[in-house]
N, C-alpha and C positions, 0 to 999 in steps of 0.2 A: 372927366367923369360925367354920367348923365346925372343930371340932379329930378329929382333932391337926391340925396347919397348920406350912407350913413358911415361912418369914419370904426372900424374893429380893428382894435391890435390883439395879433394870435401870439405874440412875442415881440420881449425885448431885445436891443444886446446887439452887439456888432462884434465880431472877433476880428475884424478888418484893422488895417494900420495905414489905411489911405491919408495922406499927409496932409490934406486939404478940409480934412470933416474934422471938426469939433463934436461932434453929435457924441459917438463913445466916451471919449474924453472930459468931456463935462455934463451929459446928461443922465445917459444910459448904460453906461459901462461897457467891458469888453465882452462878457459870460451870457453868454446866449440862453435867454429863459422862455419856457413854450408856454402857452397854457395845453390844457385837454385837449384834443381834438374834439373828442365829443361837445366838450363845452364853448368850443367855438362853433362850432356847427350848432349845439342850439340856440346859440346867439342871433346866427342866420336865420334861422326855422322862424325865433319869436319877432326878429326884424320884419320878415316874410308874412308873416301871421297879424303881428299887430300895427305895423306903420306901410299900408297896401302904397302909400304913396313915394314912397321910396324906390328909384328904379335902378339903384346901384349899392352895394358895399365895396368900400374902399379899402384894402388891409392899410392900415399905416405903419407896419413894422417898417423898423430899420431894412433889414431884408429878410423878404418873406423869402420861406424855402430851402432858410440854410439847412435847415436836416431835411435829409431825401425819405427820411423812413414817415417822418412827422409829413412831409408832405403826402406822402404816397396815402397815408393814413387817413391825411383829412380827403385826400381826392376821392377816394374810396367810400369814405363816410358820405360825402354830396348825393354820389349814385346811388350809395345804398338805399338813403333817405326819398330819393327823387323831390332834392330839393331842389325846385325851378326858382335860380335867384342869381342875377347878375352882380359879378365882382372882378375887382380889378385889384392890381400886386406891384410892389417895388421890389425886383429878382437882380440877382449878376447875371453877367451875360455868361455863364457855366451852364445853365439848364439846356440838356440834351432834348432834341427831340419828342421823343416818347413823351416826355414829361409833359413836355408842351400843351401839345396833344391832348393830353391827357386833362391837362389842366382845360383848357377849350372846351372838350365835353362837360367836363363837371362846371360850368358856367364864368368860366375867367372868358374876358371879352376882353383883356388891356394887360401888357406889362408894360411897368415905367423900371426903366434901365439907364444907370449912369457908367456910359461909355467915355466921358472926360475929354479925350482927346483920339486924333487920329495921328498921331505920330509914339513911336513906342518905345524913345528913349524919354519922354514927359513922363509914361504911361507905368514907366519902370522908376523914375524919379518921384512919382506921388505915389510908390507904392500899389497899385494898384491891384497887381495881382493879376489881371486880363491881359490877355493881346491881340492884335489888329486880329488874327484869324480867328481867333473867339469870336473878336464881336462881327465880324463878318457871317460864319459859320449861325450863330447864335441868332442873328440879323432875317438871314435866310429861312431858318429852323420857326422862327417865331410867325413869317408871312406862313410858311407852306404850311402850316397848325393852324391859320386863319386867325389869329389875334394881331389887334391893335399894338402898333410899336409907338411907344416915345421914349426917344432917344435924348437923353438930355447930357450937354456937354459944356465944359467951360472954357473959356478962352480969358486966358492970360496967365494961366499954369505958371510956377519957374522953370527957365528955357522957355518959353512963346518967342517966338518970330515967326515974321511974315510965311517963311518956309515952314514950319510945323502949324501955320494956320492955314495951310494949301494944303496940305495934307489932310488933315481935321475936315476942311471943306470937301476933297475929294471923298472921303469914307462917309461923309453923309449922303453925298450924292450918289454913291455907291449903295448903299445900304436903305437910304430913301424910308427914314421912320416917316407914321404918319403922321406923328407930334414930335417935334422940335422944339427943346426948350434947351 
Protein backbone atom coordinates (compact mmCIF):
# COMPACT_ATOMS: atom_id res chain seq x y z
CA UNK A 1 0.00 0.00 0.00
CA UNK A 2 1.28 3.74 -0.40
CA UNK A 3 0.97 5.15 2.92
CA UNK A 4 -0.42 6.81 4.59
CA UNK A 5 -3.58 4.72 3.57
CA UNK A 6 -6.87 4.63 4.82
CA UNK A 7 -8.34 1.01 5.65
CA UNK A 8 -12.70 1.05 4.11
CA UNK A 9 -14.73 -2.04 4.34
CA UNK A 10 -17.53 -2.01 1.55
CA UNK A 11 -18.60 -5.58 2.96
CA UNK A 12 -18.51 -8.25 5.27
CA UNK A 13 -18.93 -12.07 4.79
CA UNK A 14 -17.09 -14.76 2.91
CA UNK A 15 -19.37 -17.61 1.48
CA UNK A 16 -16.07 -19.50 0.78
CA UNK A 17 -15.32 -22.91 2.58
CA UNK A 18 -11.46 -22.61 2.01
CA UNK A 19 -10.24 -25.17 4.89
CA UNK A 20 -7.25 -23.13 5.95
CA UNK A 21 -9.16 -19.53 6.91
CA UNK A 22 -10.79 -19.09 10.29
CA UNK A 23 -11.75 -15.53 9.27
CA UNK A 24 -15.80 -16.70 8.32
CA UNK A 25 -15.87 -19.19 10.91
CA UNK A 26 -15.11 -17.24 13.86
CA UNK A 27 -15.21 -13.63 12.78
CA UNK A 28 -17.37 -12.64 10.03
CA UNK A 29 -19.71 -15.23 9.03
CA UNK A 30 -20.53 -17.02 5.77
CA UNK A 31 -23.51 -14.20 4.37
CA UNK A 32 -22.10 -11.81 2.49
CA UNK A 33 -23.22 -8.05 3.63
CA UNK A 34 -22.57 -4.92 1.11
CA UNK A 35 -22.88 -1.63 2.31
CA UNK A 36 -24.46 1.23 -0.35
CA UNK A 37 -22.30 1.84 -3.09
CA UNK A 38 -23.09 5.26 -2.79
CA UNK A 39 -22.18 5.31 0.73
CA UNK A 40 -18.95 3.89 0.08
CA UNK A 41 -18.06 6.07 -2.51
CA UNK A 42 -18.81 8.95 -0.22
CA UNK A 43 -16.64 7.64 2.14
CA UNK A 44 -13.94 8.01 -0.57
CA UNK A 45 -15.04 11.53 -1.70
CA UNK A 46 -14.87 12.71 2.19
CA UNK A 47 -11.31 10.57 2.57
CA UNK A 48 -10.36 12.57 -0.62
CA UNK A 49 -11.70 15.91 0.63
CA UNK A 50 -10.83 15.90 4.07
CA UNK A 51 -7.40 13.71 4.90
CA UNK A 52 -5.39 15.44 1.33
CA UNK A 53 -2.54 13.24 2.99
CA UNK A 54 -3.83 10.03 2.37
CA UNK A 55 -2.38 8.57 -0.89
CA UNK A 56 -4.27 5.20 -0.85
CA UNK A 57 -7.75 3.47 0.29
CA UNK A 58 -7.33 0.03 1.17
CA UNK A 59 -10.78 -2.13 0.72
CA UNK A 60 -10.31 -4.61 3.66
CA UNK A 61 -13.19 -6.81 2.87
CA UNK A 62 -12.93 -10.45 3.14
CA UNK A 63 -13.29 -10.36 -0.59
CA UNK A 64 -14.03 -7.34 -2.48
CA UNK A 65 -16.20 -8.06 -5.64
CA UNK A 66 -18.10 -11.00 -4.70
CA UNK A 67 -21.08 -9.37 -6.35
CA UNK A 68 -20.33 -8.45 -9.97
CA UNK A 69 -23.48 -6.16 -10.15
CA UNK A 70 -22.19 -4.26 -6.58
CA UNK A 71 -19.04 -4.05 -8.31
CA UNK A 72 -20.01 -2.90 -11.52
CA UNK A 73 -22.16 -0.24 -9.48
CA UNK A 74 -19.45 1.09 -7.40
CA UNK A 75 -16.97 1.12 -10.60
CA UNK A 76 -19.54 3.09 -12.25
CA UNK A 77 -20.09 5.44 -9.37
CA UNK A 78 -15.98 6.37 -9.40
CA UNK A 79 -16.36 7.71 -13.05
CA UNK A 80 -19.42 9.18 -12.67
CA UNK A 81 -18.18 11.22 -9.63
CA UNK A 82 -14.56 11.72 -11.28
CA UNK A 83 -13.30 10.82 -8.15
CA UNK A 84 -9.42 10.93 -8.42
CA UNK A 85 -8.46 8.56 -5.57
CA UNK A 86 -6.25 5.76 -5.40
CA UNK A 87 -7.31 2.19 -4.08
CA UNK A 88 -6.31 -1.09 -3.67
CA UNK A 89 -8.75 -4.78 -3.17
CA UNK A 90 -8.42 -8.44 -1.83
CA UNK A 91 -10.45 -10.23 -5.16
CA UNK A 92 -10.32 -14.32 -6.13
CA UNK A 93 -8.62 -14.87 -8.91
CA UNK A 94 -12.28 -15.26 -11.00
CA UNK A 95 -12.48 -11.55 -12.09
CA UNK A 96 -12.51 -11.54 -15.78
CA UNK A 97 -10.76 -9.11 -17.73
CA UNK A 98 -13.25 -6.34 -18.44
CA UNK A 99 -13.60 -6.11 -14.90
CA UNK A 100 -10.16 -5.61 -14.36
CA UNK A 101 -9.83 -3.10 -16.61
CA UNK A 102 -12.30 -1.47 -15.54
CA UNK A 103 -11.56 -1.46 -12.17
CA UNK A 104 -7.90 0.32 -13.24
CA UNK A 105 -9.67 3.27 -14.85
CA UNK A 106 -11.78 3.89 -11.85
CA UNK A 107 -8.45 4.18 -9.61
CA UNK A 108 -7.54 0.37 -8.34
CA UNK A 109 -3.77 0.43 -8.58
CA UNK A 110 -3.31 -3.14 -6.67
CA UNK A 111 -5.09 -6.58 -6.20
CA UNK A 112 -4.08 -8.66 -3.34
CA UNK A 113 -5.07 -12.46 -4.32
CA UNK A 114 -4.65 -15.64 -2.43
CA UNK A 115 -3.64 -18.21 -5.02
CA UNK A 116 -2.43 -20.77 -2.03
CA UNK A 117 -0.72 -23.05 -3.92
CA UNK A 118 0.47 -24.16 -7.25
CA UNK A 119 -0.40 -27.75 -7.32
CA UNK A 120 -4.26 -28.43 -7.80
CA UNK A 121 -4.92 -31.52 -5.93
CA UNK A 122 -3.79 -29.07 -2.46
CA UNK A 123 -5.90 -26.51 -4.23
CA UNK A 124 -8.89 -29.01 -4.46
CA UNK A 125 -8.02 -30.32 -0.72
CA UNK A 126 -8.36 -26.78 0.92
CA UNK A 127 -11.39 -26.25 -0.94
CA UNK A 128 -10.43 -23.62 -2.83
CA UNK A 129 -12.58 -23.25 -5.43
CA UNK A 130 -9.72 -21.89 -8.17
CA UNK A 131 -7.48 -23.66 -10.45
CA UNK A 132 -3.98 -23.47 -11.88
CA UNK A 133 -5.63 -21.93 -15.28
CA UNK A 134 -7.64 -19.46 -13.22
CA UNK A 135 -4.86 -18.13 -11.71
CA UNK A 136 -2.75 -18.32 -14.45
CA UNK A 137 -5.41 -16.69 -16.83
CA UNK A 138 -6.43 -14.19 -13.88
CA UNK A 139 -2.42 -13.64 -13.43
CA UNK A 140 -2.08 -12.48 -17.07
CA UNK A 141 -5.70 -10.57 -17.28
CA UNK A 142 -4.44 -8.56 -14.08
CA UNK A 143 -0.66 -7.30 -15.80
CA UNK A 144 -2.43 -6.71 -19.34
CA UNK A 145 -5.17 -4.20 -17.10
CA UNK A 146 -1.96 -2.52 -15.75
CA UNK A 147 -2.57 -3.22 -12.01
CA UNK A 148 -0.22 -4.31 -9.25
CA UNK A 149 -0.44 -8.28 -8.52
CA UNK A 150 0.38 -9.66 -5.03
CA UNK A 151 0.18 -12.96 -4.99
CA UNK A 152 0.13 -14.46 -1.66
CA UNK A 153 0.62 -18.08 -1.07
CA UNK A 154 1.28 -20.74 1.69
CA UNK A 155 3.48 -23.34 1.89
CA UNK A 156 2.82 -26.33 4.06
CA UNK A 157 -0.89 -26.88 3.10
CA UNK A 158 -1.98 -30.72 3.86
CA UNK A 159 -0.23 -32.83 1.29
CA UNK A 160 2.96 -30.19 0.92
CA UNK A 161 5.97 -32.01 -0.31
CA UNK A 162 8.93 -31.05 -1.97
CA UNK A 163 7.05 -31.87 -5.41
CA UNK A 164 3.85 -29.66 -4.75
CA UNK A 165 6.47 -27.03 -3.62
CA UNK A 166 8.13 -27.20 -7.12
CA UNK A 167 5.19 -26.70 -8.53
CA UNK A 168 3.87 -23.68 -6.29
CA UNK A 169 7.44 -22.24 -7.16
CA UNK A 170 7.09 -22.86 -10.77
CA UNK A 171 3.53 -20.98 -11.02
CA UNK A 172 5.10 -18.09 -9.31
CA UNK A 173 7.75 -17.91 -11.58
CA UNK A 174 5.37 -18.18 -14.20
CA UNK A 175 2.99 -15.75 -13.31
CA UNK A 176 5.83 -13.39 -11.69
CA UNK A 177 3.34 -11.14 -9.00
CA UNK A 178 4.88 -8.08 -8.10
CA UNK A 179 4.40 -8.77 -4.47
CA UNK A 180 4.91 -12.05 -3.02
CA UNK A 181 3.83 -12.68 0.23
Amino acid sequence: ALYPEVQILAGRGCPFRCTFCEWPAVYIGRITRLREVSNVVDEMEWTRTYAKDVKEIVFEDDTFGLSRPWLSNFLREIIQRKLDVVWSCQVRADLDYPTLFHMKNAGCRQVIVGFESGDETILRNIKKGISIQQIQNFAHNTKKAGLILQGDFIIGLPGENRKTIKKTRRLIEEIKPDILQ
